[in-house]
Structures are given as C-alpha cells and as structure tokens.
C-alpha positions in Angstrom: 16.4 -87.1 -34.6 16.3 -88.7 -31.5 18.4 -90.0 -29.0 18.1 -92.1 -25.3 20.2 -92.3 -22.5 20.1 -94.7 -19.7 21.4 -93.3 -16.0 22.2 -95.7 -13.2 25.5 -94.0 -11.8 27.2 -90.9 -11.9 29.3 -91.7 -15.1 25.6 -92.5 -17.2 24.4 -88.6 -15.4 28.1 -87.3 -17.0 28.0 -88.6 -20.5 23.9 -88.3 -20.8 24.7 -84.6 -19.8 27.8 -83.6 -22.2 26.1 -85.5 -25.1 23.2 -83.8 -24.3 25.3 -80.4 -24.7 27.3 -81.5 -27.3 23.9 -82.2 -29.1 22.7 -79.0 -28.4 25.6 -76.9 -29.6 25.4 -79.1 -32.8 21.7 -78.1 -33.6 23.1 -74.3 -32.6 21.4 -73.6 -30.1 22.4 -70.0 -28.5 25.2 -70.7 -25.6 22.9 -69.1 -23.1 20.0 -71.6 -24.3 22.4 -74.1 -23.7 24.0 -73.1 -20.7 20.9 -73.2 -19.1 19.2 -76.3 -20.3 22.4 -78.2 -19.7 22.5 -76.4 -15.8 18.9 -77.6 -15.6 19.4 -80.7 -16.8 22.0 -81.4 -14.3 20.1 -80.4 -11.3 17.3 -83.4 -12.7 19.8 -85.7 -12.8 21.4 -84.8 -9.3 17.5 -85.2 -7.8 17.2 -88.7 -10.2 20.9 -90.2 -8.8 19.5 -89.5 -5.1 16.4 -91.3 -6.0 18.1 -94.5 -7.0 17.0 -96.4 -10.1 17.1 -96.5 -13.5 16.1 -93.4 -15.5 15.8 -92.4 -19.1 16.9 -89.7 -20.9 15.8 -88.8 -24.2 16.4 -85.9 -26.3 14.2 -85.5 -29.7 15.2 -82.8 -32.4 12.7 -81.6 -34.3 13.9 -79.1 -37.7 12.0 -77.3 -40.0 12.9 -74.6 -42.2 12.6 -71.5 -39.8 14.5 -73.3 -37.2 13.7 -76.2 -35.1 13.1 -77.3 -31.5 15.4 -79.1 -29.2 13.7 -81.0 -26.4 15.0 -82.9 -23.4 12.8 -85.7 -21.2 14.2 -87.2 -18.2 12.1 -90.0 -17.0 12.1 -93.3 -15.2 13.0 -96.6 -16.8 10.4 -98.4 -15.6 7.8 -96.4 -13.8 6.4 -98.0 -10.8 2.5 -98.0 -10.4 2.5 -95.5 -7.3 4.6 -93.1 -8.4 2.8 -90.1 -9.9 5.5 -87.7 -10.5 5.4 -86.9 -14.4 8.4 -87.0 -16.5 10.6 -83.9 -16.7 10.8 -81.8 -19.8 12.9 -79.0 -20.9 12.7 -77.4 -25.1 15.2 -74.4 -26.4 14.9 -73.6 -29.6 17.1 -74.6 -32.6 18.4 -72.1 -35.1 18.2 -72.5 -38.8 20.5 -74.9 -40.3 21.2 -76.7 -37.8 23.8 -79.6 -38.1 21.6 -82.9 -36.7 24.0 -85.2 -38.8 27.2 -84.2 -37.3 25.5 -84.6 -33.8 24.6 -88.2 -34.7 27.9 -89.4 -36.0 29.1 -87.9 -32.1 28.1 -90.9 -30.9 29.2 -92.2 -27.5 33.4 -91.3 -29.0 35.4 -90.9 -25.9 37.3 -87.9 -27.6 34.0 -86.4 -28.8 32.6 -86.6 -25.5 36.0 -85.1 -23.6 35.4 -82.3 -26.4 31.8 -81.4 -25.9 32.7 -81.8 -21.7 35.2 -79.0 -22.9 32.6 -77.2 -25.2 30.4 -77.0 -22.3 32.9 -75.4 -20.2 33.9 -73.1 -22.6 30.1 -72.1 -22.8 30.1 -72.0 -19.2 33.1 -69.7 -19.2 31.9 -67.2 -21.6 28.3 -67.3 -20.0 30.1 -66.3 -16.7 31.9 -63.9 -18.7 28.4 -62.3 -20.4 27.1 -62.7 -16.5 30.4 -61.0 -15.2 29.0 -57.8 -17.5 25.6 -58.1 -16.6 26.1 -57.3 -13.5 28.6 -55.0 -13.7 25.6 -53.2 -15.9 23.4 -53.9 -13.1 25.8 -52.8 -10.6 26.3 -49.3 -12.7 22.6 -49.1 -13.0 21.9 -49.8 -9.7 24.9 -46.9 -8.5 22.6 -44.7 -10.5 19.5 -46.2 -9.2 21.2 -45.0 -5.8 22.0 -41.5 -6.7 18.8 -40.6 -8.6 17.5 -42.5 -5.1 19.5 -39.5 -3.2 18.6 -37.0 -5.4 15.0 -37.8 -5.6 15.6 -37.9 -1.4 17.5 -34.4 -1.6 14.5 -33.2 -3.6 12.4 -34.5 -1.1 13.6 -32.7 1.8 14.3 -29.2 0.1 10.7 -29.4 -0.9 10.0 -30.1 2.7 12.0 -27.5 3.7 10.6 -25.0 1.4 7.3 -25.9 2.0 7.9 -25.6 5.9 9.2 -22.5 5.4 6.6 -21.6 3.3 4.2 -22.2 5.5 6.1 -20.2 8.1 5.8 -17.4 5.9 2.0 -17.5 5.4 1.5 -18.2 9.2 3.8 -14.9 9.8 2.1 -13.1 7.5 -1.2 -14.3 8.2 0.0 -13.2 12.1 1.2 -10.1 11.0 -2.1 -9.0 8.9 -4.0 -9.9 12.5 -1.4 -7.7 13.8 -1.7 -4.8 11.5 -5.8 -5.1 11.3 -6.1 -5.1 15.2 -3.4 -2.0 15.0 -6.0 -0.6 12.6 -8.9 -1.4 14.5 -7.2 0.3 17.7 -6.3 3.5 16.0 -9.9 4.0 14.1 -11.5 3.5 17.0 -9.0 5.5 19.2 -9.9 8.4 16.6 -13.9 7.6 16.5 -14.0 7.7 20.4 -11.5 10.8 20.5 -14.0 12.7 18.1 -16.9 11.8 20.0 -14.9 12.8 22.9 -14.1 16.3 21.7 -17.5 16.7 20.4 -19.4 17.6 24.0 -18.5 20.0 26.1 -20.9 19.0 29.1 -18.4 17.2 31.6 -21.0 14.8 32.6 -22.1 13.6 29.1 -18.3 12.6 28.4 -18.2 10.4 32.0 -21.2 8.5 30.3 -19.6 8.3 27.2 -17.0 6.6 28.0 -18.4 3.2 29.1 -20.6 2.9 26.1 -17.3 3.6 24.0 -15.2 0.8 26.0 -18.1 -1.9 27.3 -17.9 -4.8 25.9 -14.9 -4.4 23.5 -12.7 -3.3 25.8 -13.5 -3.5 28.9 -16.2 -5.4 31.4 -16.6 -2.4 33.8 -16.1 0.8 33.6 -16.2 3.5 36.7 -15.4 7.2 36.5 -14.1 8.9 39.2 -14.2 12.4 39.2 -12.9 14.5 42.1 -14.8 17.5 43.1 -11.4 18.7 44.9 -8.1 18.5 45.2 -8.4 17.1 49.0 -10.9 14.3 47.1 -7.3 12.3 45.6 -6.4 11.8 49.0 -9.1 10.3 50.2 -9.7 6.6 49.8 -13.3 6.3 50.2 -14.7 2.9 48.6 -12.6 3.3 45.9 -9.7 0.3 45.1 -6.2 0.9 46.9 -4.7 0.5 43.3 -7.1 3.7 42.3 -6.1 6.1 45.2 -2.4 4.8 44.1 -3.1 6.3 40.6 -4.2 9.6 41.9 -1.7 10.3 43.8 1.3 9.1 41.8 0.0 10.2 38.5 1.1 6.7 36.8 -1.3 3.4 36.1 -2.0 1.0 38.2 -2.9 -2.6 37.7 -3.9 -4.5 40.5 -4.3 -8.5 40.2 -2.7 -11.7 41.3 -0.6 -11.9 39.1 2.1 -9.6 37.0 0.4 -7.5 34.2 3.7 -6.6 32.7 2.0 -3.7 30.9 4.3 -0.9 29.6 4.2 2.2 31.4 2.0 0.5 34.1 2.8 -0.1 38.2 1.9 -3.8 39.4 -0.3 -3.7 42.9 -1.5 -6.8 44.6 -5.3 -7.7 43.8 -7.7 -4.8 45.2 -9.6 -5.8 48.8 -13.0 -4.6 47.2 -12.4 -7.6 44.4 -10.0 -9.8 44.8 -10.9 -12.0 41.9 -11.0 -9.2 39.1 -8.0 -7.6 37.5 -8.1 -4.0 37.6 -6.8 -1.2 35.5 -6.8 2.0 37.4 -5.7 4.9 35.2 -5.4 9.1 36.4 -6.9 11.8 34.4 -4.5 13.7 33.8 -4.2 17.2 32.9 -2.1 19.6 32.8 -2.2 21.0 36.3 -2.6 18.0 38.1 -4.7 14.9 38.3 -9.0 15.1 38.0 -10.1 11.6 38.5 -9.5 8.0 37.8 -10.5 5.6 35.5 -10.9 2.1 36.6 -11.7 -0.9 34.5 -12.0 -4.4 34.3 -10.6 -6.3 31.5 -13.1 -8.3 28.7 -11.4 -11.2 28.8 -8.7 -12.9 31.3 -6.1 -10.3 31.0 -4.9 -7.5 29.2 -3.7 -7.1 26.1 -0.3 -5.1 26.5 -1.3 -3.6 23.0 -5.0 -2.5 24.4 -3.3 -1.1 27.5 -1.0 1.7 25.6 -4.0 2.3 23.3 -6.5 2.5 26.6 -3.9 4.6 28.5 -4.0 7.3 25.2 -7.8 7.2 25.0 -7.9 8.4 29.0 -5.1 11.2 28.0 -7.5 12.2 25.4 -10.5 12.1 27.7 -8.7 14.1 30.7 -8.2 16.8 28.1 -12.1 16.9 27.0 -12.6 16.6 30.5 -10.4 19.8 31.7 -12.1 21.9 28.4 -15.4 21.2 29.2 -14.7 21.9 33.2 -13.2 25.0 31.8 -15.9 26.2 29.3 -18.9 25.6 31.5 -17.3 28.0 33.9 -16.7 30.3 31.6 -20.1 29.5 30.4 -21.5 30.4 33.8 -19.5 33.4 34.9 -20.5 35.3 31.3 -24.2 34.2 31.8 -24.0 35.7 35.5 -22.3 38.6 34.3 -24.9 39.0 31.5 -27.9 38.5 33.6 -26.4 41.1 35.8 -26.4 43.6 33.2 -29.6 43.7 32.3 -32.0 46.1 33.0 -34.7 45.5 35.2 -37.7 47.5 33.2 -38.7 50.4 34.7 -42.7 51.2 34.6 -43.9 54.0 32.3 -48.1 54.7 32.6 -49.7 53.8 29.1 -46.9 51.8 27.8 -46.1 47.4 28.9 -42.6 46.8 28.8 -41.8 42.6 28.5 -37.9 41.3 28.1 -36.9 37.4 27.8 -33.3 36.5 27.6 -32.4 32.8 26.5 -28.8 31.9 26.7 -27.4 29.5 23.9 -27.8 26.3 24.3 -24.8 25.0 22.7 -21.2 26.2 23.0 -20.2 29.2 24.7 -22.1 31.6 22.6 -23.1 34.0 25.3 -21.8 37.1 26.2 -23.5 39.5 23.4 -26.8 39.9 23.4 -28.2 42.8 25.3 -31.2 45.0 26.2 -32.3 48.1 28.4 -35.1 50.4 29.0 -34.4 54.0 30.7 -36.3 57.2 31.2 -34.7 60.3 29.2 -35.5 64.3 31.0 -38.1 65.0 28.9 -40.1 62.0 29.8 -39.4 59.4 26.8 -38.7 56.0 27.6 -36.0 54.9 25.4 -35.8 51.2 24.6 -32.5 49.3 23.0 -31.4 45.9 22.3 -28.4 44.4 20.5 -25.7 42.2 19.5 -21.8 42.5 20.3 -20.0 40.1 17.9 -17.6 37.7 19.8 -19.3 35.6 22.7 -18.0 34.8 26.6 -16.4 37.4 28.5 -15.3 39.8 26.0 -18.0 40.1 24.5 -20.5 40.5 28.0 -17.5 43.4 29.4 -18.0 45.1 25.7 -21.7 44.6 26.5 -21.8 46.6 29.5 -19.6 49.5 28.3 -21.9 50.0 25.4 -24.9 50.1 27.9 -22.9 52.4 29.9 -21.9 54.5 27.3 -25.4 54.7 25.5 -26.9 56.3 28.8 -24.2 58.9 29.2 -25.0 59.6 25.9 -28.9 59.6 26.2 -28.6 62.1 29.6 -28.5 65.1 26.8 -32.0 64.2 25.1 -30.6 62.5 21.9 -32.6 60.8 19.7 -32.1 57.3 18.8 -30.4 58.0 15.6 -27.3 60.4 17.6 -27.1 58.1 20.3 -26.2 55.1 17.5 -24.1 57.2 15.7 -22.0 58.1 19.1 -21.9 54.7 20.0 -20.3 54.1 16.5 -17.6 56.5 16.8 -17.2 55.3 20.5 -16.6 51.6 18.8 -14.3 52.9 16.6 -11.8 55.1 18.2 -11.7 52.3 20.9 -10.4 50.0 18.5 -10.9 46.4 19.7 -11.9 44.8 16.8 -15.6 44.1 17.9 -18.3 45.4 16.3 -22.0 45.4 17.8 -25.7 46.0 16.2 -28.2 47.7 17.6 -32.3 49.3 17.3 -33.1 51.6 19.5 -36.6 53.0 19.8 -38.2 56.2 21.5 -41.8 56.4 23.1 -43.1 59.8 24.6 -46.2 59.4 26.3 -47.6 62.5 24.6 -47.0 61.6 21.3 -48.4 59.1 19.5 -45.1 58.3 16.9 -42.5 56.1 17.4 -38.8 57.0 16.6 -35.9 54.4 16.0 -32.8 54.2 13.9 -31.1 50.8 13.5 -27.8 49.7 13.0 -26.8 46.5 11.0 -29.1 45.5 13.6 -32.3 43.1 12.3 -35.2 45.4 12.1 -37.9 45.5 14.6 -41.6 44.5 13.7 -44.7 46.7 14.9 -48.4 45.3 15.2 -51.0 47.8 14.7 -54.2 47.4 16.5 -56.1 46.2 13.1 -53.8 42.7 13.2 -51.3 44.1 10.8 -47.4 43.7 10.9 -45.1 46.0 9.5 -41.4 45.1 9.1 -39.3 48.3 10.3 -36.3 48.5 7.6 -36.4 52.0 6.3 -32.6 52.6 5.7 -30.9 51.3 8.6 -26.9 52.2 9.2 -24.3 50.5 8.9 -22.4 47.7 12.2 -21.4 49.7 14.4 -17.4 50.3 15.4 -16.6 49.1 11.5 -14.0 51.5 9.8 -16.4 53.7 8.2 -18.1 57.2 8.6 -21.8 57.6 9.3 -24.6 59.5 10.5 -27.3 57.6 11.2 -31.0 58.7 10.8 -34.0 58.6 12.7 -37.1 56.9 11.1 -40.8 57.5 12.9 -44.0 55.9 12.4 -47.5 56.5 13.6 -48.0 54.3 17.4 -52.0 54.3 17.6 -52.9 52.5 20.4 -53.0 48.8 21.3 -49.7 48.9 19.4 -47.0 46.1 20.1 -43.4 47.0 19.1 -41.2 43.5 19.0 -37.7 44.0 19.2 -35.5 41.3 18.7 -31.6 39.8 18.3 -30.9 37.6 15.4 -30.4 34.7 17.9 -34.5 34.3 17.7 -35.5 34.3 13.7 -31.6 33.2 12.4 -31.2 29.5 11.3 -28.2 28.0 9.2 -30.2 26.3 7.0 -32.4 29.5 6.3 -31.1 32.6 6.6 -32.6 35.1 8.8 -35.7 36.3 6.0 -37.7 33.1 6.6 -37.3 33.5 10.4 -38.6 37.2 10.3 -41.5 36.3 8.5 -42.3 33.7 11.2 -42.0 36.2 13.8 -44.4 38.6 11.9 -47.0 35.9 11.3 -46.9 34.4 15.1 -47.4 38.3 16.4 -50.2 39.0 14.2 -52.2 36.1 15.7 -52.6 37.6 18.8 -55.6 38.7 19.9 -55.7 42.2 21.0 -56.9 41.7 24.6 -54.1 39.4 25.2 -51.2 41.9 24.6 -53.4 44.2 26.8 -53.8 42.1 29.8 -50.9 39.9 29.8 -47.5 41.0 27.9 -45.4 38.7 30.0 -47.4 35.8 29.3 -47.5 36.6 25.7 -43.9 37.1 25.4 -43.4 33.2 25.8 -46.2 32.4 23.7 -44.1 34.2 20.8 -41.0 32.6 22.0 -42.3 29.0 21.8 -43.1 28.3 18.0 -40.0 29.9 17.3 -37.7 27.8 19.1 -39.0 24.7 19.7 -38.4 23.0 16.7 -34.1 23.3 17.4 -31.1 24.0 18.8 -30.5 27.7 19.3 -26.6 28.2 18.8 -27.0 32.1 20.2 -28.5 33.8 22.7 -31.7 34.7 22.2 -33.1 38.5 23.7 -37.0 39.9 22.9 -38.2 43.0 24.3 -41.9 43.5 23.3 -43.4 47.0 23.8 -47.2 47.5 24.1 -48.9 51.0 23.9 -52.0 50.6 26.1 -55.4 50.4 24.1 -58.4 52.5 25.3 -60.5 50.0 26.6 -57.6 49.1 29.0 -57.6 52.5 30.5 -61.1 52.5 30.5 -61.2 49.2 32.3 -58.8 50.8 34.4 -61.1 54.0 35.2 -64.1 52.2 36.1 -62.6 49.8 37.9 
C-alpha cells in the first residue's frame, strides 16, 4: 500500500502527520515505533514549512507473512536542479497481521483524522508515561550508581588509610630493627673491647688499645691521658680546657659550638687548641679518684647520644683495667724486689762451681715462690736447696723467706738434707697457712766424693757424669711439704766422680700446659748431656744460659723460673790450675 501527501501549509504538515500515525497504528506498529517516527516526522516537516515550497510525502507499506515494513519519504514536489539534499526517509517495522485495509478506508475523514490526532496523543501520553518510569529506573539506578560510587570512594580511602598506616608500620619497624641492631652492635662490641680490655694487665698496652678499638668506628682521634700524679689533674698543660674540666670535676665534658645535649655530659665552648673539632673529654675514673682523661673526636659531625652512654661505659670499664693493671705491676715489682732480695748470693767452696739464674714470669703475677740458696754447714759441706712455695706475690715471697730462714736454723746442727726437709715439713704444718712448698736439697763435702739429697714433691734433680751420661734423681722422694700428713723423709746418695754437674731446678723451667712436666725433663736431660766437658769446667755461668735458652724460647713462661747448676771440678782443671 501506498499513500502521498502534498504539504504547502501548516494544515497539509497536520493531516500528512496524523494520517501518517493513524497509518502506522493501523499496520501495529509498537507505540514507541510510532511515537518516534511520528516525533521525527514532525521535526522534517517543521524544517520543510521553513523552506517554503511544495513537498511530498509518501508512505509505502510493505507486508509479508513475518511482519512487514512501514516506511515514510518526505521529499520535494518538484526538485530544483541545484538542490542536492536527498529525500528524507524513515522505516519501523510492522507487526504480523497488520490491518492495511482499515488504514486505507481512513481516508482524509475529518472524524478519522480528529481520532488518529487523538490516538497520537494517547500514544504520546502513555510513551511519557513508559518515559516517566524510565527514568525513575534510571534515577534509582543512578542513586545506586551514587552510593556504590561512595562506597567504592569509602573503600578507597580506608585502603589508603590502611595502607598509610601500613607503611608507617614497616617504616617503624624497619626503624626499630636499625635501632635494636645498632643496640646490638654497641653491646657486642662494648663486651669484645671490655674483654680485650681485661685481658692485659700491662697499663701501657691498654692506652694503645684503646684507639685501635675506637678509630674509625667510633671515633676520629683518640688521646690518652694518663697522670703520673695527683698534682698532674691540675695542671693544664697542652691539654683542651674541656679535658682539665673533666679531671677535676670527675663528669664529661663536650666541648663544641654548639650544644651536644648528651646525657650525663657538661656542654663547654669549642677548645682554644681546635676550635673546629667537637671534643669528647671523658675522666678515668676509679675508685679513689680520677687517673687520666680520655679525649676524642667524633667520626662523623656529631655525636650520637646513643654512642656517647655506650663510650662513657667503655672508659668506666677501661679506668678499672687501668687501676688493676697499675695495681698488679706494683705488686708485680715489689714481690720481684723482695724475691731478688732473698736470694743468696753463692758463696765460693774450692773444687766445687756454683751457677744460679732466676727468671721471673712473664705473664701474670706469678712470682713470689720460687727460691734457692747455698750455705756452708760446721763440718765443711756446702748445702745447696731450691724450691717452690705454692701461691705467688707477696705471700708467697714472705713464706719464701721464712722457709729460707728456718732451713738454716735448722742446718746450724749438721742435719742431713733428708731431717732438714722433714723439719721444714712439720714447721709448714703446725704453722698452718694453708701453703705448701717443694723442695731438693743436696749435700757436697769436699772430702767425699757422694752426693746426698732428699726431695720433697719437689721435681727431681738431674746429674751429668763426666762420661756424658744423665741420670734422673727420683729414688723415693717425700711427700709436699706442710700437707696434713706424717713423714720422715730419707736421704738418697750417689757416687759424684769428678767433672760432675748436678742441675737443680723448679718446675717453672721443664712444665708446659700442653705437656706435662715428663717431656720437659727429658729436654733438660738431653740439652745437659750435650755439653762438652771443658765447658762446664771453664765457664758454669755461661753455660747456665746456654741450658736456659732452648728451653724457653719457644714460649711464654707462666712461672718463675730458678736453676742452680753444681759442678765438681775435673782434674785437668786443677791441674791447669797447678801449673798455671
């Protein structure tokens, strides 16, 4: 079917437009099909009525058994030859069974045209109506739209939040871990250096110690100083104004241009000597009063209030090795003058060479104990001792000399070397100050060619007979003497040809930790047995520090060390002697 229109006015637009519709809702075409071809068909018409003219307006319907196809053309009448514009066209679709017949006999009826005019605004209303809910739909959608929106937002910013906090989490424990591994860092090495510290007792090896302990970590410079007096914290010297201010106060000192704000620490102004160098000026400290000062520069630009505490512990620690080591080496040296003093200067006996050496230890104070002594008895022996007090430092060097004391009282009376040990035992015991002491002591008489000794706990003395050959004197010796036990101790005697060497020795010589004291002997018997005859005979002294050498120059000796080598003259000496 199809049908044409001609427009001129506004009245041909209005019927060509509500025939149109009334068309289209006869071929049942969906009301919002038609409520739009119609609303775009008027806007053509609207644009064709300002452009003057005659237009055309056509609509074709074309069925078929699925449905159909409605189609509207809005042309010009008569097209002029420049206008190019092509024809407007507009196709909804038709639904099955559409009634083309009743839109036909529609005509141009003025009451079917009032109707469809009404028809159309009845589509209109109820397309309003479908609109109306559309976009209260869209409105509801779009209020949920908004909240998801302010959700999704809310979501945002806690997850912002979180993850700032988060991260301030991992940045304060990050902080804290550097916190708690410098912490760690200060206390292992606060313990390393406080062993190392402890570990010497020679004052002067702990004032070098400590700047290769602080320099570089620490500290840039280091300087010690060490008073030799008490009038020596008074005086300035070269030393910083902030220094001198620590010695006398007994409190740190920092001096700088600006604040330290170090706990436990005075702020000075910046020291004369370098005004461009903080300085950290702390006393050592001890007990009685202040030794020296410690005065160092920082690594970096300042201090770390943290380093300061730990630095300010470190120099307690190192007044206190400091004040031992003061007091051991004088204890060290007043028992080594004391011991020195006490021995006997050897007297000289015709036919026999008397040689002593006595080594103090060279670590610790482990001096004090070790003795020997040579003395003419009535009849005209020589009676030779050496031994061993247990303890070390003073005690041990005043028990020393009492035993010495006591064992020539006791020797005035002619005892042999086995009474005299066993008087010296009970003297020990009754005395009752739980020190013991060792001892060999051995009996030459220059008209009789046998040697007498007795030992006690004592390690036993070697002889060389003039053939080369060393024999180990241990024939039964007693028991320490001053331990809680009865005893007689005997006498042993062996044959002393001449050109004989007696070696008598303390356990500070032949002992090592790792060794025992077997090993040692054994080294002492083979080094004596290498001597040539002639050297024993014309130079014991000498002699005596050839034996000492191999012995203990390989080590450490942690005790004193005492060797009293006895030589019988040989015949060709004495001969020598005659001719001569």
């Amino acid at each position: 079917m199809t049908r044409t229109w001609h427009v001129r006015t506004i009245t041909d637009a209005a019927q060509a437009r509500i025939a149109t519709a009334r068309l289209a809702a006869a071929c049942q075409v969906t009301t919002v099909e038609r409520t739009r071809l119609v609303a775009a068909l008027t806007a053509q018409l609207r644009q064709c009525l300002t452009k003057g003219g005659e237009w055309r307006v056509g609509v074709a319907v074309t069925l078929s058994p699925g449905g159909g196809d409605f189609s509207v053309e809005v042309a010009a009448a008569k097209p002029r030859p420049d206008d190019r514009q092509p024809a407007w066209r507009a196709s909804v679709p038709c639904a099955e069974g559409a009634d083309v017949s009743g839109a036909e006999r529609a005509g141009d009826d003025p009451a079917t045209l009032a109707e469809a005019l009404f028809g159309a605004d009845e589509d209109a209303a109820l397309l309003l109506e479908r609109l109306d809910e559309q976009e209260a739909l869209v409105a509801f959608h779009r209020e949920e739209l908004h909240q998801t929106n302010q959700g999704v937002l809310a979501l945002h910013a806690e997850l912002d939040a979180a993850g700032r906090a988060q991260r301030e989490l991992f940045d304060a424990e990050q902080q804290a871990r550097r916190e708690a591994e410098n912490a760690r860092g200060r206390l292992t090495f606060l313990a390393d250096a406080s062993a190392a510290l402890t570990a010497s007792l020679n004052h002067e090896a702990i004032v070098r110690l400590l700047p290769a302990l602080l320099v570089p970590r620490y500290a840039r410079t280091v300087d010690v100083w060490l008073f030799d007096d008490v009038d020596d914290a008074l005086r300035g010297g070269p030393h910083p104004a902030a220094a001198v201010l620590a010695a006398r106060r007994g409190r740190p000192q920092y001096a700088a241009d600006h604040p330290g704000n170090l706990p436990g620490v005075d702020d000075q102004p910046p020291s004369a000597l370098d005004p461009g160098r903080p300085l950290l000026c702390i006393p050592l400290v001890t007990r009685r009063a202040s030794q020296g000062v410690l005065t160092l520069s920082p690594a970096e630009e300042r201090w770390d209030a943290d380093d300061a505490v730990m630095l300010i512990e470190l120099t307690r620690r190192a007044s206190i090795a400091l004040e031992n080591a003061r007091r051991f080496e004088h204890n060290r040296d007043i028992a080594e003058t004391l011991q020195r003093a006490l021995l006997t200067e050897l007297p000289t006996t015709p036919g026999l060479s008397l040689a002593a050496r006595y080594l103090p230890a060279t670590r610790g104070l482990n001096i004090g104990g070790d003795w020997y002594d040579a003395f003419r008895q009535p009849d005209g022996s020589l009676i030779t001792v050496i031994g061993d007090v247990t303890g070390h430092g003073l005690h041990a060097a005043v028990m020393m000399s009492q035993l010495r004391t006591a064992l020539r009282a006791y020797a005035v009376d002619g005892s042999s070397p086995g009474q005299l040990l066993t008087r010296l035992h009970l003297f020990l015991h009754r005395l009752r100050l739980d020190l013991y002491a060792t001892a060999v002591i051995a009996r030459f008489h220059p008209d009789d060619p046998t040697l007498t000794w007795a030992a006690a706990g004592h390690p036993p003395p070697v002889l060389r007979t003039p053939d080369g050959q060393v024999h180990t004197l241990d024939a039964k010796p007693g028991a320490m003497l001053g331990i809680p036990l009865r005893q007689e101790i005997s006498d042993h005697t062996v044959p002393l040809p001449p050109g004989s060497t007696l070696a008598m020795y303390t356990d500070g010589l032949v002992e090592r930790r790792s060794q025992g004291i077997d090993p040692g002997i054994r080294r002492l018997a083979e080094e004596l047995g290498a001597f040539h005859p002639a050297e024993l005979d014309e130079n014991l002294e000498a002699s005596a520090d050839r034996l000492l050498h191999p012995l203990l120059h390989d080590s450490e000796h942690d005790d004193d060390v005492c060797l009293l080598l006895c030589h019988v003259d040989s015949g060709a000496r004495r001969q020598r002697a005659r001719e001569s």
